[in-house]
Residue frames as qw, qx, qy, qz and C-alpha x, y, z in Angstrom:
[[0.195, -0.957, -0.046, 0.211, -0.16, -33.72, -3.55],
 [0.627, 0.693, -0.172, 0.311, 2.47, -32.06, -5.63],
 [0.796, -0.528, -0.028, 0.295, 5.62, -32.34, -3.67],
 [0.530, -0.145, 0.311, 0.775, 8.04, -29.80, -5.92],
 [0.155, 0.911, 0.107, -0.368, 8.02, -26.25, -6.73],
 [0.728, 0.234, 0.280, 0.580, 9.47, -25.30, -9.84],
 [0.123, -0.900, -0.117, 0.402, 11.07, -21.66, -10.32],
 [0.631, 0.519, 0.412, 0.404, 11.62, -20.20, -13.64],
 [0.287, -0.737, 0.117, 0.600, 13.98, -16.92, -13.76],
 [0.523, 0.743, 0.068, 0.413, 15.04, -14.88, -17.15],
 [0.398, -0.832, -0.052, 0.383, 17.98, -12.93, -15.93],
 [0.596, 0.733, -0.169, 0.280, 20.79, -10.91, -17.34],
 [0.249, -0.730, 0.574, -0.275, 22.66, -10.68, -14.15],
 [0.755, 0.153, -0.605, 0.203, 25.20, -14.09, -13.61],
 [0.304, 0.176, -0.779, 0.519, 25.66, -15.33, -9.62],
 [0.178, -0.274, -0.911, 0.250, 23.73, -15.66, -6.94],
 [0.411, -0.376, -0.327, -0.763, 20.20, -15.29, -5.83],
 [0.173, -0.013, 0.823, -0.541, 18.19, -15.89, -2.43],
 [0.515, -0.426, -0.432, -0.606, 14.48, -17.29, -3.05],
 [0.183, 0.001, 0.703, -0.688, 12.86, -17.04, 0.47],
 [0.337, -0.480, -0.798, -0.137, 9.64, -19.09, 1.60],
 [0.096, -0.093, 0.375, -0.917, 7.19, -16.98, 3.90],
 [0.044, 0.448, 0.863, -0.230, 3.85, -17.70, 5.25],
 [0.126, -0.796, -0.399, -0.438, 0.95, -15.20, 5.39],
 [0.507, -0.831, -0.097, 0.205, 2.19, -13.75, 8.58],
 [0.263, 0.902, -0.316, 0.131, 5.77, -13.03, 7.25],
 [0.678, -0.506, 0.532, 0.044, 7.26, -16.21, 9.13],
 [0.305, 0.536, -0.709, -0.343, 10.35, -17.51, 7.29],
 [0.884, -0.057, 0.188, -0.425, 9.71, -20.82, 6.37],
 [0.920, -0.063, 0.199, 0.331, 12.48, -21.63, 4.09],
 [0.029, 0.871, -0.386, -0.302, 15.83, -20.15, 2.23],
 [0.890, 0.065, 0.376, 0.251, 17.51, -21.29, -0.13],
 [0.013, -0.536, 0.596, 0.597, 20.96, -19.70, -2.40],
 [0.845, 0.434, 0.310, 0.036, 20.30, -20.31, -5.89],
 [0.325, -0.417, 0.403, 0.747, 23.06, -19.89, -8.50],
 [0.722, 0.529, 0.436, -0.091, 21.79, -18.30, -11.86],
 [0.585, -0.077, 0.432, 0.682, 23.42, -18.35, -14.92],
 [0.185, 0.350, -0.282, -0.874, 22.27, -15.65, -18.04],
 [0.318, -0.085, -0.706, -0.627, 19.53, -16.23, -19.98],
 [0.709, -0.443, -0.200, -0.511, 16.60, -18.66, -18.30],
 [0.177, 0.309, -0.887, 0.293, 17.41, -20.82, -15.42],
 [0.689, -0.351, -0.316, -0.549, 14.81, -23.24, -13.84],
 [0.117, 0.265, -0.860, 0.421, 15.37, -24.50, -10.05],
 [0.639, -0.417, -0.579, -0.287, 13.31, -27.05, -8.31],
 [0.148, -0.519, 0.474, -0.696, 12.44, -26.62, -4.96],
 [0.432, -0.253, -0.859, 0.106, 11.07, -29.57, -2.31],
 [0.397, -0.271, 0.333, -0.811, 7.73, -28.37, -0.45],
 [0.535, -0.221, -0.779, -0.241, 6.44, -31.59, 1.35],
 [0.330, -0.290, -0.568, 0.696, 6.66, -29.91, 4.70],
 [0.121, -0.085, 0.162, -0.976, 4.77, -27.31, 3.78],
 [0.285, 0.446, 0.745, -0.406, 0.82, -27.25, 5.14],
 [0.225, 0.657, 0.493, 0.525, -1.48, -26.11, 2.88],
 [0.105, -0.877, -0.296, 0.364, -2.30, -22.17, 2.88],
 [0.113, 0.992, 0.043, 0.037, -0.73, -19.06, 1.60],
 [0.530, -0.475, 0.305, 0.633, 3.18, -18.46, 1.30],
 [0.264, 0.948, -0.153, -0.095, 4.77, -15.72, -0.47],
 [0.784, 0.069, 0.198, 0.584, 8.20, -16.59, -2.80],
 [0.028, 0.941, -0.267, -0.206, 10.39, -13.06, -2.24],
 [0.780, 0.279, 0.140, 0.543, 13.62, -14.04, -5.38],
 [0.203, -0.935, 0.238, 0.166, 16.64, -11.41, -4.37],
 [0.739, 0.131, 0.310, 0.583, 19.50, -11.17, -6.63],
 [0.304, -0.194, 0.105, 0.927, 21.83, -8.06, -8.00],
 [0.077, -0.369, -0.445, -0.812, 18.64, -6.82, -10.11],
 [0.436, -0.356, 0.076, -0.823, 16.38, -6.07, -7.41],
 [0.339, 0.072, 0.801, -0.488, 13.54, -8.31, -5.47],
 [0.503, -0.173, -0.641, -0.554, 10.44, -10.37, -6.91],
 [0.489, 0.050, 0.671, -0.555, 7.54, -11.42, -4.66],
 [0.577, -0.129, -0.546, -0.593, 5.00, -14.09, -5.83],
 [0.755, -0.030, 0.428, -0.495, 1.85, -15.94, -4.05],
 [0.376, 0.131, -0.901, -0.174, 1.72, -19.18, -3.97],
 [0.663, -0.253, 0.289, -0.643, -1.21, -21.40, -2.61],
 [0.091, 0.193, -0.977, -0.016, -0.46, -24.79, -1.36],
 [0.761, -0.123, -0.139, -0.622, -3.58, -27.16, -1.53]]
């Protein structure tokens, strides 16, 4: 079972960034400050706690908000 999320970002904005975990219900699960620099930035994330199912990755930073689905197995 894969025990690390990776998260790949293209940005033009430089400093921080929140990536929230969420379930399928909208329950926070995890939080984490990232710092990103210009250009790409890849951060790795530890999900061995998580159960399998459904969780939604909301990335918040000066350009706006991303959501993506993820499905843990």
């Amino acid at each position: 079972m894969q025990q690390k999320l990776f998260v790949e970002t293209n940005t033009i904005v430089v400093g921080k960034a929140t990536l929230i975990i969420l379930d399928v219900l909208g329950k926070l699960v995890a939080q984490s400050l990232l710092y990103n620099n210009e250009g790409n930035n890849l951060h790795e994330l530890f999900v061995g706690d998580l159960k399998p199912g459904v969780y939604f990755i909301e990335l918040k930073n000066e350009e706006g908000v991303q959501v993506f689905k993820v499905i843990r197995e």
